[in-house]
C-alpha positions in Angstrom: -87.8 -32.8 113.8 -86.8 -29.6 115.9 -83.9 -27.4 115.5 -80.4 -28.3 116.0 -79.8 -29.1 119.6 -76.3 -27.0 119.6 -78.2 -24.3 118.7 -80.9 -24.5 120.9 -78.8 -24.9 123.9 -76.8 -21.6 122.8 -80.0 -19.4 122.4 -81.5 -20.8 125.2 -78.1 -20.2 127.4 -78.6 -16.8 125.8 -81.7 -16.1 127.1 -82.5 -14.2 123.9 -86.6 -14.7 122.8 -86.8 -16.9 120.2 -89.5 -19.2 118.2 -88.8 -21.8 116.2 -91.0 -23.1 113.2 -91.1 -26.4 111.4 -92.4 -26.4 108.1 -91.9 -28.6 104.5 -88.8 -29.2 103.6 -86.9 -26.2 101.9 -83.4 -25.7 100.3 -83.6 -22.4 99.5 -84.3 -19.1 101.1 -87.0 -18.4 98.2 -88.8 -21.7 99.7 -88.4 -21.1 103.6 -90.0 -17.7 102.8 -92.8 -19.6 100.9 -93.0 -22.1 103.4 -93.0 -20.5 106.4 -95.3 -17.2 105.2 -92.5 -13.9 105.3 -90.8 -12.5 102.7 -87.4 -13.3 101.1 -86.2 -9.7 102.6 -86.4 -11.4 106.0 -84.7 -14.6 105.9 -81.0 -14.3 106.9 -79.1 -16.3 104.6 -75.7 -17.5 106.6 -72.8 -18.5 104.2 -69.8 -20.2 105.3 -66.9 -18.8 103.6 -63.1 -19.2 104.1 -60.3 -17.5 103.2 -56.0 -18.8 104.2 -57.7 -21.2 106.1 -59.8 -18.7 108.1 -63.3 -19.7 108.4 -66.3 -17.0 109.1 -70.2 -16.6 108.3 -71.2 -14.2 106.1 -75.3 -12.8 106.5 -77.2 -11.8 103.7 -80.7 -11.2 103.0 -82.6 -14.3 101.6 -82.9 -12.3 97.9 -79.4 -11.2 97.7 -76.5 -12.6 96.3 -72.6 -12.9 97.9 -70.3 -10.0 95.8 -67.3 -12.8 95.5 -65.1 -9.2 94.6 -66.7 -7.6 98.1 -66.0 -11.4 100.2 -62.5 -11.4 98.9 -61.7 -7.0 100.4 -63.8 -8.2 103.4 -61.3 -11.1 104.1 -57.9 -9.6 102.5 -57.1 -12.3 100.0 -57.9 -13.3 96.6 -58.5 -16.9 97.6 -61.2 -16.2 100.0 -64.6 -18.4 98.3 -67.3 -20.1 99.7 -67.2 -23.6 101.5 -67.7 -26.6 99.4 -70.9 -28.9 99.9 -68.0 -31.2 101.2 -66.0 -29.2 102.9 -69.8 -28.6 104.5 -70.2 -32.4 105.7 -67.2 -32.9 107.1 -66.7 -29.8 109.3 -70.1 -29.4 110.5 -71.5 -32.5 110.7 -74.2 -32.1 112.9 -75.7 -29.4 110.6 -77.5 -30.1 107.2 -75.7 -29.0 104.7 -76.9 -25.5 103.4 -78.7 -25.1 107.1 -76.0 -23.6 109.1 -77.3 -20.3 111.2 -75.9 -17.5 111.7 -74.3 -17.9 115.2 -70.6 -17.3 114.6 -70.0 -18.2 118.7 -71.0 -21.9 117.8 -68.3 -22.4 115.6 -66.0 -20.1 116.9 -66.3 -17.7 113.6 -66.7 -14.1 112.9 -69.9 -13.4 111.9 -70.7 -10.3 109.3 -74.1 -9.0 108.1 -74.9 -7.1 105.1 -75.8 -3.6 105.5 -79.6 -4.5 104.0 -80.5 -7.6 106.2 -82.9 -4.7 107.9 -85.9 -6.6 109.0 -87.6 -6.0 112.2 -87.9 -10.2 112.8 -85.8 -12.3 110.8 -86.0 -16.4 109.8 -82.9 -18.1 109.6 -82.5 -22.1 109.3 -82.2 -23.8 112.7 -79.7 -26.4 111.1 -82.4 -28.7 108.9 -83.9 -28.1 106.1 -87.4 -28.3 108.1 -87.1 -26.2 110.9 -86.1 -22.5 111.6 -85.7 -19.9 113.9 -87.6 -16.6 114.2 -86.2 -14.1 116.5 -86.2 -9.9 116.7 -83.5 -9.0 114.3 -81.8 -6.3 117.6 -81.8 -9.4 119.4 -79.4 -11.5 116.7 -76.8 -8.6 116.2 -76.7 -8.5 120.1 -76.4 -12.0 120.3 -73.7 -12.3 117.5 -72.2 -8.9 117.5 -71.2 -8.8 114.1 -69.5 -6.4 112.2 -72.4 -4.8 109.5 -70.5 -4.5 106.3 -71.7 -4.6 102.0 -71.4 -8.0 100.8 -74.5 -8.0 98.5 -73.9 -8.3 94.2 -75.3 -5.2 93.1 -77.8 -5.7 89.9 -76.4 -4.9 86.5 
């Protein structure tokens, strides 16, 4: 397979260096890391949240969880959750579910990154769960320009 071809024609519109890598399939950031050989610090986990009908992508590190109290001040309501699987299928169909990338511009959504996504190359999925992209982390906040907030569950 290779990587979503909506994506590919953004980044390579962009003009922003990028490499993409297939490897086994993986549904988890814990796996890609595994799979693909970097650690779970570098993988950018994108989550597709909503919130009175307003969608964005949230970016964490591949070890971190979303701080469903932080999402919900982030977005200024108490209903503001994640997408549902379905929800998933039917408005990004040409995505795997639980393989969407961080590239708000392709949907038309904001885009925010936790504060610790700090890598100097990060992995995200490349919309399967057998191929991803690898790309200098400068280069993804100047290709989405998002706004660098704290979304991660601190540990108890």
């Amino acid at each position: 397979m290779a990587i979503n071809t909506d994506l590919k024609n953004y980044l390579d519109r962009s003009h922003v260096p990028y490499e993409t890598l297939s490897h086994p399939q993986s549904f988890s950031c814990f796996e890609i890391d595994r799979n693909v050989g970097v650690r779970a610090e570098e993988v950018a986990k994108a989550l597709v949240v909503k919130a009175k009908g307003k969608r964005a992508i949230v970016v964490l590190p591949g070890s971190s969880r979303l701080d469903a109290r932080k999402l919900k001040i982030l977005m200024g309501h108490s209903d503001a959750r994640l997408l549902l699987e379905e929800e998933l299928e039917m408005e990004f169909p040409s995505f795997e579910v639980g393989a969407i990338p961080p590239i708000g511009a392709l949907f038309g959504f904001p885009v925010y990154v936790d504060e610790r996504l700090q890598a100097e190359k990060i992995v995200f999925t490349g919309g399967t769960h057998v191929d991803s992209v690898r790309m200098n982390y400068s280069d993804l906040l100047s290709l989405v320009h998002p706004q660098v907030v704290d979304l991660v569950e601190e540990p108890e």
